[in-house]
C-alpha positions, 0 to 999 in steps of 0.5 A: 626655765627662761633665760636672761639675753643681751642683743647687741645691734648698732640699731635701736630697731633691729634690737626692737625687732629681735627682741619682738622675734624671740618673744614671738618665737615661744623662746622663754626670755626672762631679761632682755639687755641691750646695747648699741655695740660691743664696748656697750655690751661689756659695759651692760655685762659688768652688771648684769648676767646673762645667759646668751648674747645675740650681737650683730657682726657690723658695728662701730666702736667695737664690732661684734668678733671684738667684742667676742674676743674680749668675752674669750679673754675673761673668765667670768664671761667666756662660756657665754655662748654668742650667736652672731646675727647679720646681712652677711652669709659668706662661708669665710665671715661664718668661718670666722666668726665660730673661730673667735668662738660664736656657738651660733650663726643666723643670716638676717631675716631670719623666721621666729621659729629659726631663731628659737631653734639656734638659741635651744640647741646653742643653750641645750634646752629642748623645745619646751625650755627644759634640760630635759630632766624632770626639775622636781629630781632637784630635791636629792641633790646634796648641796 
């Protein structure tokens, strides 16, 4: 199984650089969106699914809290699960941040294999990308 992932940076190499981070980590990324800020990323998910948001936190326009505010208030997009990247490692920005609801918290620079392991656990899949069940069971499901 892989997964479609939104980064949100305010910079284009930051984005380049996670986007090169996850392919390197062995995470299974099917569609990679980008957007430069929050108000840009609602935009992108108007479109499009996806199934885990890394943003950063410091952006202009709208930041990355407001923008997880406003994925909270919508019921289509307020289960997709958000993990917040930036410079800043306080304990109160981290405590804020999983109290506007980020599933995730990565301080930059971060290794391939620390941003692999967030997003498995934040999306419930094991190392190998899987639920963990067996997919060819699906056949007795009823619907």
């Amino acid at each position: 199984m892989s997964f479609n992932v939104l980064i949100v940076d305010d910079s284009n190499a930051m984005r380049g650089v996670i986007k090169k981070i996850i392919s390197m980590s062995g995470f299974k990324m099917d569609t990679c969106l980008e957007a430069g800020n929050g108000r840009e990323a609602l935009e992108k998910l108007e479109n499009s699914w996806v199934d885990v948001i890394i943003s950063d936190i410091n952006m202009p326009e709208m930041n990355g809290l407001e923008m997880l505010g406003h994925l909270k208030k919508d019921d289509l997009f307020k289960d997709i699960p958000v993990i917040m990247i930036t410079t800043e490692g306080s304990s109160s920005r981290m405590e804020e941040a999983f109290e506007c609801g980020a599933k995730g918290f990565i301080k930059k620079p971060f290794l391939p294999e620390d941003l692999k392991k967030i997003l498995n656990d934040v999306l419930g899949v094991g190392d190998d990308g899987g639920y963990g069940e067996n997919e060819e069971d699906d056949n007795d499901l009823d619907f």
